[in-house]
C-alpha positions in Angstrom: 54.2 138.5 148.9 51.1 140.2 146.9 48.4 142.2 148.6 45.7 139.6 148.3 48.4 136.5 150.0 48.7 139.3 152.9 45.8 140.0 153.4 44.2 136.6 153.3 47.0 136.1 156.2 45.9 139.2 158.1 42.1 137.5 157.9 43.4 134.3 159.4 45.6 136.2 162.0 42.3 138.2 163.3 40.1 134.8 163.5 43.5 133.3 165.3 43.6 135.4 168.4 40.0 134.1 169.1 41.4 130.1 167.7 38.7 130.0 165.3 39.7 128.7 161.7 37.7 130.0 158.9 36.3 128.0 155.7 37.0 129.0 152.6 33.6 130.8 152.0 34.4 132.9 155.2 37.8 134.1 154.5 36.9 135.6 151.3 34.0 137.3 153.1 36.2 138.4 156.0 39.0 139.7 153.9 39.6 143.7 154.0 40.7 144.3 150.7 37.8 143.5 146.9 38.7 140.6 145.5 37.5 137.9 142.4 37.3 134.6 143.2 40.0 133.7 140.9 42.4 136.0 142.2 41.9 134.3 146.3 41.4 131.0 145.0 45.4 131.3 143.1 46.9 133.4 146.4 45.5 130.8 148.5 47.0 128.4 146.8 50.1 129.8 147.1 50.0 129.8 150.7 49.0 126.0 151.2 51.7 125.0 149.1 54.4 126.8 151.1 53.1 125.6 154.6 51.9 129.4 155.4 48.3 128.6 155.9 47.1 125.2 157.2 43.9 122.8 156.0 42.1 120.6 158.0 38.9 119.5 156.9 37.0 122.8 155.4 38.8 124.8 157.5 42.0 127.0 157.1 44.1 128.1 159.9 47.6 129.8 160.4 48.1 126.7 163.3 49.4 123.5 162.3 47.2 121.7 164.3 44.2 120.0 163.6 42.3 120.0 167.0 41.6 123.7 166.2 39.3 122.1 163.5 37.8 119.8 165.8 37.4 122.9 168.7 35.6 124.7 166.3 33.2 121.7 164.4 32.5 120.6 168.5 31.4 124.5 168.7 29.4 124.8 165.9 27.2 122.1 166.9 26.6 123.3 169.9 26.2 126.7 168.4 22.9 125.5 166.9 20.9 124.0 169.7 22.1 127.7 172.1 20.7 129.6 168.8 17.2 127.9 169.0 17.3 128.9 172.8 18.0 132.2 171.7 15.4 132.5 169.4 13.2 131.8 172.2 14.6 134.5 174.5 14.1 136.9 172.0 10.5 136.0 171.6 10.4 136.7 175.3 12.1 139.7 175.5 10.9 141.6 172.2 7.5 142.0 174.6 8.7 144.2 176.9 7.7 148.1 176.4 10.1 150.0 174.1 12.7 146.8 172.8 12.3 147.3 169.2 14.5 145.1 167.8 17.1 141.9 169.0 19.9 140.5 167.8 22.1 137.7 168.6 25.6 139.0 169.1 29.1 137.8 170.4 30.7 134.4 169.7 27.6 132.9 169.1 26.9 135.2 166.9 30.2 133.1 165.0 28.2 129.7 165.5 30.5 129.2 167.9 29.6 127.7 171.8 31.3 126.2 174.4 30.0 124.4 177.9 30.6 128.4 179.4 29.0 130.3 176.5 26.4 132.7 176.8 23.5 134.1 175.1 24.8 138.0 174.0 22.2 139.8 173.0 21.9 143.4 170.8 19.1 145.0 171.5 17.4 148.7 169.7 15.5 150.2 171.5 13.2 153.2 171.0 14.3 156.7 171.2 14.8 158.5 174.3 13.8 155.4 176.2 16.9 153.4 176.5 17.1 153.2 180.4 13.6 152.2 180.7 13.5 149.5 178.6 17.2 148.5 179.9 16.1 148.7 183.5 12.9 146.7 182.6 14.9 143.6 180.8 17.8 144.3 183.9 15.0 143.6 185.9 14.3 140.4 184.6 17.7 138.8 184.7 18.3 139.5 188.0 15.4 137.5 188.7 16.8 134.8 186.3 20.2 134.6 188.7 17.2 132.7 191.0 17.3 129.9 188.6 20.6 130.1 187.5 19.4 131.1 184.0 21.2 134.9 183.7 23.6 133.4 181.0 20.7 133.4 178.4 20.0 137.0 179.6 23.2 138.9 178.4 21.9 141.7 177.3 25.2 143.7 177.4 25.2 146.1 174.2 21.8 149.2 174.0 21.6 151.3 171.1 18.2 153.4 170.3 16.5 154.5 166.9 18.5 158.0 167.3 22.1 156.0 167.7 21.9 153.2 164.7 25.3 154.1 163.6 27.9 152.6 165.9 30.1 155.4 166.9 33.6 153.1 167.0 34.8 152.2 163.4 37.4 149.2 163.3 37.8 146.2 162.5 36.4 144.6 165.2 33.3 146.3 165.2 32.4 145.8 161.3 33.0 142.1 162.0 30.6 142.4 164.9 27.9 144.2 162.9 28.3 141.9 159.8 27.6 139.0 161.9 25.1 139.6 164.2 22.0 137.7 163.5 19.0 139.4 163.5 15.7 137.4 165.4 13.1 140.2 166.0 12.6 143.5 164.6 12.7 143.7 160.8 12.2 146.9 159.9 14.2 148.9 162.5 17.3 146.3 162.2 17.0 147.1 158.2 17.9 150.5 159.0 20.2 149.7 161.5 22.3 147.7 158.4 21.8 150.8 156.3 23.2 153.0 158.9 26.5 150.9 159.1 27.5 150.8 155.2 30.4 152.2 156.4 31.6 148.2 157.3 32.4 147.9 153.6 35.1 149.6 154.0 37.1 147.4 156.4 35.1 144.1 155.0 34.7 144.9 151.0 33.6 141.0 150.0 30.9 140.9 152.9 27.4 142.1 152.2 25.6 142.2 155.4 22.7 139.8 155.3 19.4 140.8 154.8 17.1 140.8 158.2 15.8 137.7 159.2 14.4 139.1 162.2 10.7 138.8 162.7 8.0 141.1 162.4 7.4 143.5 165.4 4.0 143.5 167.0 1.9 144.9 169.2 1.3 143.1 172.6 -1.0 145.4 175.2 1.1 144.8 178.2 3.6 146.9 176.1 1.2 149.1 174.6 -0.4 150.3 178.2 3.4 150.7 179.7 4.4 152.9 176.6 1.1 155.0 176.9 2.0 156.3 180.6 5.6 157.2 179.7 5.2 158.8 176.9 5.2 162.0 178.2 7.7 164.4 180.2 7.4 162.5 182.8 9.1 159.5 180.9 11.8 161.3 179.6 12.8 162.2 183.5 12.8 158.9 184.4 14.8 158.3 181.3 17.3 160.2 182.2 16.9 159.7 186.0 18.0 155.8 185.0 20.8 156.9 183.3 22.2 158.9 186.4 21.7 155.8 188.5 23.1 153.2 186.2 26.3 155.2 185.2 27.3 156.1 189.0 27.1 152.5 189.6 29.0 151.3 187.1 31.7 153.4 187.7 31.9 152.9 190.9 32.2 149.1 190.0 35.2 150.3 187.6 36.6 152.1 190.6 36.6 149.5 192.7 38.2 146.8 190.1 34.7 144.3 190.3 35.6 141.9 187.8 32.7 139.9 185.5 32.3 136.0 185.3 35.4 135.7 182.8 37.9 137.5 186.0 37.8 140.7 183.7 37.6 144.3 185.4 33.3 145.4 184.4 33.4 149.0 182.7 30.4 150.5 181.0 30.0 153.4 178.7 27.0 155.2 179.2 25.0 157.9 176.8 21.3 158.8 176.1 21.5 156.7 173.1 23.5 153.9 173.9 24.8 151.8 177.0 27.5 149.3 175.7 30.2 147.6 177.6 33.5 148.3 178.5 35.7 146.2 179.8 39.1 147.3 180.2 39.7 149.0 177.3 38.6 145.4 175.5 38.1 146.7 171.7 41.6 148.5 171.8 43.6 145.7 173.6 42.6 143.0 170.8 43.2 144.9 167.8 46.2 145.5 169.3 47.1 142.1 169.8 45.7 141.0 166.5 48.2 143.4 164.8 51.1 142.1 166.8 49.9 138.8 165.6 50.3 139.8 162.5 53.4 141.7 162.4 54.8 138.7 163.3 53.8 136.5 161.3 54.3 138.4 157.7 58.1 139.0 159.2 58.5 135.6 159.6 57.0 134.5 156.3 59.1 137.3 154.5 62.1 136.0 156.8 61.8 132.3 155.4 61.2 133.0 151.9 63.8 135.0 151.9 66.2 132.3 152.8 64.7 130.0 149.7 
């Protein structure tokens, strides 16, 4: 089997352990090795033809079974009216003092939503001021539990203007960057796609998309809050809000406190960055991904083999 017919498999595989099949357009993107159009259009192909990779509709799966394609158009559609809500969080949240830019991340960050989705946000912050600005917005959604409204509030993933680059390169995390979709903030998310070039590496066919997000500006409410902190003062309570967030999410780790989806909450706290944890998540699904895929290319190798 040639590089490209493996790795369009590998593409598939990694889409599979989250049952999402992929048009055409998107496995090209999403593959992790440069290719012409040509060349994937032939290896493609190739696979149809010998029952390795699956049509229904646009969309190409390693499953022979065509409610995957219905799961996935249902999702999309829903996708698009939780996006517009989204849009209008954002709006919301881009006001408070020191959020400098918002992205939508996550699955619907895939076009992808289901009756339990909810809205995961990205959020930039500015320097030095992350646990201000996430205790302010924390602060919020706990008020939003009182109207059963915290699901639009996920705000699970802080980086600040000195952190851009995400720390943790794989190929999970250049699929996240590529996709996010940027709704306020143009400038600093920009920079925020220059700082991760590096996701060429792992996703050679996918330029990331040029912002979208809308201009930041100035609203007084934030102005007057940034004003008083920006001072020594400010950077205590920075880092006093650090101290107090961490110690309680560990001890929420500790004490095995699972999340809405039954799965054990972990956090990793810095100066720069507060992104979640939970149970190891990042390592446990590449490793199943490439499990998935071990599999499979033994199996494919094993049959054609026997032709």
């Amino acid at each position: 089997m040639s590089v490209i017919n493996k790795n369009i498999i590998a593409t598939l595989a990694y889409f599979d352990v989250f049952n999402y099949p992929l048009t055409r357009g998107e496995m090209f993107l999403f593959m992790t090795v440069k290719c012409d159009q040509e060349t994937f259009n032939s290896a493609l192909s190739y696979l149809l033809i010998n029952d390795s990779v699956y049509c229904f509709d646009t969309f190409f799966t390693l499953k022979n079974d065509p409610q995957i394609a219905i799961r996935r158009r249902t999702g999309n559609q829903k996708a698009t009216e939780l996006i517009k809500v989204a849009h209008k969080v954002g709006r919301l949240l881009i006001k408070f003092p020191y959020v400098r830019g918002i992205a939508i991340s996550g699955s619907l960050s895939k076009n992808f939503a289901d009756d339990n989705s909810d809205i995961d946000l990205f959020i930039i912050t500015a320097a030095n001021r992350l646990w201000i600005a996430r205790t302010l917005l924390h602060m919020l959604k706990k008020l939003s539990f009182l109207v059963n409204k915290e699901q639009l509030f996920c705000m699970n993933y802080f980086i600040d203007e000195e952190a851009l680059q995400i720390a943790e390169k794989n190929i999970y995390t250049a699929t996240e960057v590529v996709t996010l979709i940027p709704i306020e903030g143009d400038l600093i998310l920009d920079q925020f796609y220059s700082a991760n070039a590096w996701t060429r590496f792992y996703l050679p066919n996918n330029c990331m998309r040029i912002s979208s997000a809308r201009p930041l500006k100035r609203y007084l409410f934030k102005i007057i809050i940034e004003a008083l902190f920006n001072n020594s003062a400010g950077n205590t309570l920075d880092n006093v809000l650090k101290k107090i967030t961490a110690y309680r999410w560990n001890k929420k780790t500790e004490q095995g406190k699972v999340n809405s989806k039954g799965i054990i909450m972990g956090m990793k706290a810095d100066k720069h960055f507060a992104k979640p944890d939970p149970a190891n998540f990042q390592q446990r699904l590449i490793e199943r991904y490439e499990n998935r895929l071990n599999e499979l290319l033994q199996g494919i190798e094993s049959s054609m083999a026997q032709v």
